[in-house]
N, C-alpha and C positions, 0 to 999 in steps of 0.2 A: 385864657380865663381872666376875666375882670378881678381888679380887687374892691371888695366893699370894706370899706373900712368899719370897726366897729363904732355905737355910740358911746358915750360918757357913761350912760348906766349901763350899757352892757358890761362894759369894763369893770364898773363897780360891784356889778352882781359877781361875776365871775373870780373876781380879786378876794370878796367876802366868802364865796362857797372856799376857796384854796385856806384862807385865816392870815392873809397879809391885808396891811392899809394900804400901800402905794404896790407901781410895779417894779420900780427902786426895793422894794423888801424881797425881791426875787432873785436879786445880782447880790448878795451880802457875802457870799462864797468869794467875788471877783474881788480882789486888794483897791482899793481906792485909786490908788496912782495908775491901776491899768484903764481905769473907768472913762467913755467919754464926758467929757464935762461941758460940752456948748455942741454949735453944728461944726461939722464936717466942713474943714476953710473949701473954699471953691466951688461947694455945692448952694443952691438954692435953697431955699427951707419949701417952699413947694411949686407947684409951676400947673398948668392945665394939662389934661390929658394930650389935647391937642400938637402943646410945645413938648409934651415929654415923645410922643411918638413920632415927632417929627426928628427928635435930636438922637435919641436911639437909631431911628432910620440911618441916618447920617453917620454914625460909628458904624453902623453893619457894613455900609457901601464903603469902608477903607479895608474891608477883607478881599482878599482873592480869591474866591473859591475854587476848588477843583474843576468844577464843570467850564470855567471861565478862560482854561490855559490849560497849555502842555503841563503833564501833570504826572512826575518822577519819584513822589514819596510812596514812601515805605516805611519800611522799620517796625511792622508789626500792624499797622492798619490802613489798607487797601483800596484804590478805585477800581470797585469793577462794576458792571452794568446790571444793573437790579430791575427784571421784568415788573411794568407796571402793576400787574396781576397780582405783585406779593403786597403791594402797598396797601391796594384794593383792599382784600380779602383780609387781611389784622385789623385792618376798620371797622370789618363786621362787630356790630354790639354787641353778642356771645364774647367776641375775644378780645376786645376792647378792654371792656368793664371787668373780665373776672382777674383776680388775685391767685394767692397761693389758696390752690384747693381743699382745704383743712376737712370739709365736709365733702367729700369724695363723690356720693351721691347724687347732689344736686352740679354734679361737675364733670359728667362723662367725657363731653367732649372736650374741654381742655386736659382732661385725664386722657382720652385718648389720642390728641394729639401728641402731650409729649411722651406719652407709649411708643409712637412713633419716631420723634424725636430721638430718642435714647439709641433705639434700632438702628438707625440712621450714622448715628453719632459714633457708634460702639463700630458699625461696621469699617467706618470711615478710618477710625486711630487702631484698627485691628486688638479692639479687645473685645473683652468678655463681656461686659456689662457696660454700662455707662449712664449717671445719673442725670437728671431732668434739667439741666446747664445749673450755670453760676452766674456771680458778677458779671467777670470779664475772666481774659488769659492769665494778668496777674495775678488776682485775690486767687484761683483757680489752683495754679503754682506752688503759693504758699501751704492752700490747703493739703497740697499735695506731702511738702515738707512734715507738715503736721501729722497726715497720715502715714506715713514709713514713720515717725516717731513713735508712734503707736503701738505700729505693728510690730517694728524689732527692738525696739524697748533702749535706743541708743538713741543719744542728743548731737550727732555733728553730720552738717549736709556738706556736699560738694559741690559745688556751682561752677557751671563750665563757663571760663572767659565768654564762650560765644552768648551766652544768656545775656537776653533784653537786660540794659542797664536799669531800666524801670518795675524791673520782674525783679531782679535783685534789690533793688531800694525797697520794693513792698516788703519781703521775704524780709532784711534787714529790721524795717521798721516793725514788724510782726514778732519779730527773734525776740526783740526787747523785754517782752510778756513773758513768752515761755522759756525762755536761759535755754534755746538750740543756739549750740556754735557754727558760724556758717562759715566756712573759706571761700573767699571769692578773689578772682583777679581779673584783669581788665585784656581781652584779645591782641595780638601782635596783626600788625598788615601785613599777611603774606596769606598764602595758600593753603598753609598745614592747619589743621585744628588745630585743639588741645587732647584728641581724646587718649595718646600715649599717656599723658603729664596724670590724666585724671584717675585712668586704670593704676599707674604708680601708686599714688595717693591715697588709693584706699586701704581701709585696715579696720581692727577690730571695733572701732567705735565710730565709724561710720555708717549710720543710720541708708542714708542715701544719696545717690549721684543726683544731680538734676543739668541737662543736656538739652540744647535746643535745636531742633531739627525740622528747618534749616536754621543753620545757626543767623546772628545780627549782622555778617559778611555776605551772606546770603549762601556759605558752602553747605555741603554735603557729606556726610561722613554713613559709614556701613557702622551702625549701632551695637552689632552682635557682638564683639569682642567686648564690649565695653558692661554691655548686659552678664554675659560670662564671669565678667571679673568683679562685678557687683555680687553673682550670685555663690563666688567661690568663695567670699567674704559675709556672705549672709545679710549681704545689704541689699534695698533695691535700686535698680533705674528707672527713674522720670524723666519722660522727655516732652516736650515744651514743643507744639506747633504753632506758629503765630500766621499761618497764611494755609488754612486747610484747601483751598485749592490744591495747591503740589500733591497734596493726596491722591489725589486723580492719575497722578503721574509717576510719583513716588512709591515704593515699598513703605509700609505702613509700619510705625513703631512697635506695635504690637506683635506685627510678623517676625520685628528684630528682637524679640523676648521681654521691651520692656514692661515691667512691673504695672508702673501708672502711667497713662498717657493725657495731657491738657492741652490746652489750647485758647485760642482768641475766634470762635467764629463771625466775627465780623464780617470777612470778606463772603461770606454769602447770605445774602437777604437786607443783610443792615446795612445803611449809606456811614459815609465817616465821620459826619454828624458834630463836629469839630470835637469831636473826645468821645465821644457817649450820649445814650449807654451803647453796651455794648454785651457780649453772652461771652460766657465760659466755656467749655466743653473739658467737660472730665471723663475718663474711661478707666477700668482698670481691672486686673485677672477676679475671674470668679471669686478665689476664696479671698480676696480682699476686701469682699462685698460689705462686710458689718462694719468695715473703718472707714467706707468711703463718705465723705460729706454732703450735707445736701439734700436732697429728696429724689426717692424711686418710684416710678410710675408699675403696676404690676398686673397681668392680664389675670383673672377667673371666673370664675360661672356661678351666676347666681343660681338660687336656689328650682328657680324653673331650667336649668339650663341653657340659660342663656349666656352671651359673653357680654365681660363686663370689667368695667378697669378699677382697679383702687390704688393707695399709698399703698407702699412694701417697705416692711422692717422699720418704720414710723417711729419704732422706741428709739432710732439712731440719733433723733432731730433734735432739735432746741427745745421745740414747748412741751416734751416730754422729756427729757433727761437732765434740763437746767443745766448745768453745768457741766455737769458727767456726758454732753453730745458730743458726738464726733466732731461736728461746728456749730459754729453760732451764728451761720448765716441766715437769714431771715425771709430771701424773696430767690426764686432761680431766672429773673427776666423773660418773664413769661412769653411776654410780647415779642421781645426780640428772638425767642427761641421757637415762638412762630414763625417770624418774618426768616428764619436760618432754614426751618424744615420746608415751607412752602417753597422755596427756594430749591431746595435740594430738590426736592418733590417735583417741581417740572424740569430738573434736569435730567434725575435718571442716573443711573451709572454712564452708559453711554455719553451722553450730555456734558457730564463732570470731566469723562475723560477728554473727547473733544474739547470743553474749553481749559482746561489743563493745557493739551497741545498746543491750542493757539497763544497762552502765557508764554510757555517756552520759547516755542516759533519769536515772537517777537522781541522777547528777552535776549536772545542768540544773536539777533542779528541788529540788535539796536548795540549790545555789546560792541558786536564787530564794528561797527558806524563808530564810535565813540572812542574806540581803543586807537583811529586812524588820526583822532586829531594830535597834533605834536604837542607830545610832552605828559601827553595822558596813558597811564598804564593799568590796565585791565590786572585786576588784583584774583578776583575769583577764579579759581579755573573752573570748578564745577558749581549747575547754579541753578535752580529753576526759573521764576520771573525774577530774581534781586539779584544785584550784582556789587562790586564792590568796585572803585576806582580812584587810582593815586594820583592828585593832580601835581605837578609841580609848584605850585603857593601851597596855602592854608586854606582850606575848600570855606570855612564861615563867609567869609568876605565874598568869594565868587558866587555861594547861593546866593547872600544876599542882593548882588550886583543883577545877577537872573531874578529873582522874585520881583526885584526894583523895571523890572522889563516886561513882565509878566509871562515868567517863567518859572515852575514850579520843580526844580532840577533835581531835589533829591534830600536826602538827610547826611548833614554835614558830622563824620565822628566826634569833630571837636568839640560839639553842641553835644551830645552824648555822652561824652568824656572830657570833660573840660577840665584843664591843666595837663592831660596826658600828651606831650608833645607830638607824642612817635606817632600818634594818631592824627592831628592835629589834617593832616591833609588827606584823609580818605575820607570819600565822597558814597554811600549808597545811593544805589538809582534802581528803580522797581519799575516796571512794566508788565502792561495787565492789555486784557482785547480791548478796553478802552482808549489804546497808547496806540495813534497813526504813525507810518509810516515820516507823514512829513511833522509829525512834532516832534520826534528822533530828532531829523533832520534840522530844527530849528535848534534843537539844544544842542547840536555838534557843531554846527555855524557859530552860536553865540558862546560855545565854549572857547573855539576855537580863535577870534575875535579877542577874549578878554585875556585868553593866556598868550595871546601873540606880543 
């Protein structure tokens, strides 16, 4: 999109319609001493279109992209291979241009896409229901926290070491508002979860557990016990998908009794797009349906009998309840929750599970490759595509040492937990059907090389 700058008068009309003289009477809120007061040292005051697109160019080409190198990250956002087909089709100008569908009617088909969606979604985290996405996995999370506040009418969450460090900074900075007390702690390097430590820990003013499954190690843990012991307390469990692929492969949180199930669906439809955006995925048991957040897509028959989609339970949202809504989220990433269904939609169950299997398949055995170099130790025992590994240094330095080679080796803990020592040398590495056999192989060679 071009920018057209505006003119002098338009400025002025628009300044006069608001009842300020200058655009300075706008900022009067800002404290003076915070205020800029000249340019920007090192910047130009203006440059031609020409020099600016050629000097942007220039910063872009010092990125490494995924597509560009062996390519070992994880930690909650994914490369996998996204048919041309879904790029195509979200381009269509029906689903391009539309918005949140407030006027239902002139909106079938994005109404009934994410009809679809939801269906999809719901069957995917084994719940009941499931609303028309969110944000992201985080904001997702949070709202999760908010809704067990709700429901059991208690203020303290439980946050399992293995939860995304960034899922708890949201939930954190979200707490600030609403006065929930959160306990959180940071994961140990070994093989054991935490879900003994978390079952202990609960009690009567525990709202809810929140559990990521698969946890930031990339382990695996059987949720039922832990669902049990929420539910013998009158709390619930939330558990946290960051890579719904595994779904395909895995027992679904839903089937292990939890309450509300979220998630990050990036890894299917959406590229990694250096952050965003990205969708949510929220699910969660039938009767929790009035507290969940967000927007419900709802199938019935009009008046000739025909089938037809509209909003459901509508009174739950923002521009009807102001304040009193379950949230105050304003958009479900329409587009990306396209690009997630269309996605699913030419894989099929089938499809899903096959490429599930091939995830594994190559996670198993790039493990085994990686655990052979010396001095490297295979930390995960159980794992879908992410794995965890202890090197003998400080893993920062050795990503960086790969990335400087153009090698994209994985997410360093101590960049996740920074200042937590114990951590300081585990290394995640994720592999996806995008991950060759011989970029393994370049990353155990050039591991193997810098720890020798």
């Amino acid at each position: 999109m071009r920018y057209l700058p505006l003119t002098q008068p338009d400025r002025d009309a628009m300044l006069g319609v608001i009842g300020v003289a200058t655009i300075d009477d706008l900022f009067v809120d800002v404290p003076e001493a915070a205020r800029l007061n000249g340019p920007i040292h090192g910047l130009p005051m203006h440059a031609s279109e020409m020099a600016v697109e050629r000097h942007m160019s220039a910063l872009a080409r010092k990125n490494l992209t995924a597509g560009e190198a062996p390519f070992f990250l994880g930690c909650g956002a994914y490369k996998h291979h996204v048919p041309a087909s879904v790029d195509h089709l979200i381009q269509r100008g029906e689903f391009l241009t539309a918005y949140t569908p407030y006027q239902p009617e002139i909106a079938q088909g994005t109404l009934q896409m994410l009809f679809e969606f939801q269906t999809q979604v719901a069957r995917l985290l084994g719940t009941d229901v499931a609303n028309a996405s969110m944000y992201d996995g985080s904001t997702a999370c949070w709202e999760a926290i908010g809704m067990a506040r709700r429901i059991t009418k208690r203020g303290k969450a439980i946050l399992s070491s293995g939860l995304h460090p960034h899922y708890v900074s949201v939930a954190k900075t979200m707490a600030k508002f609403t006065g929930d007390a959160l306990e959180t702690s940071v994961p140990t390097l070994g093989p054991e979860t935490d879900l003994d430590a978390l079952i202990a820990a609960i009690d009567a003013d525990t709202s809810c557990v929140v559990v990521q499954y698969s946890d930031i190690l990339g382990r695996i843990a059987d949720l039922k016990p832990l669902a049990d012991a929420c539910h013998a307390h009158k709390a619930l469990l939330i558990a946290v998908v960051t890579e719904p692929v595994a779904l395909g492969a895995i027992k679904s949180p839903g089937e292990m009794d939890a309450d509300i199930v979220v998630g990050e669906g990036q890894s299917l439809g959406v590229g990694l797009q250096f952050g965003g955006p990205y969708v949510g995925l929220f699910g969660c048991k039938e009767k929790y349906v009035r507290q969940m957040p967000g927007r419900l897509c709802g199938e019935t028959l009009d008046a000739d009998g025909r089938r037809g989609f509209v909003l459901t339970l509508s009174t739950r949202e923002q521009h009807i309840r102001r304040e009193k809504a379950t949230s105050n989220i304003c958009t479900n990433s329409g587009l990306c929750a396209l690009a997630f269904s269309i996605h699913m939609t030419l894989l099929g169950e089938a499809g899903l599970r096959k490429l599930a299997a091939v995830n594994h398949a190559g996670a198993v055995a790039a493990a085994e490759r990686l655990a052979q170099v010396p001095g490297v130790e295979l930390v995960t025992p159980t794992f879908f595509n992410e794995f965890t590994l202890k090197l003998p240094v400080e893993a920062r330095p050795v990503v960086r040492t790969l990335a400087d080679r153009g090698i994209l080796a994985g997410v360093s803990l101590g960049r996740l937990y920074p200042g937590v020592g114990a951590l300081a040398n585990g290394l995640v590495v994720a592999v996806t059907e995008t991950t060759s056999a011989e970029d393994v192989e370049t990353l155990a060679s050039a591991l193997q090389e810098i720890l020798a």
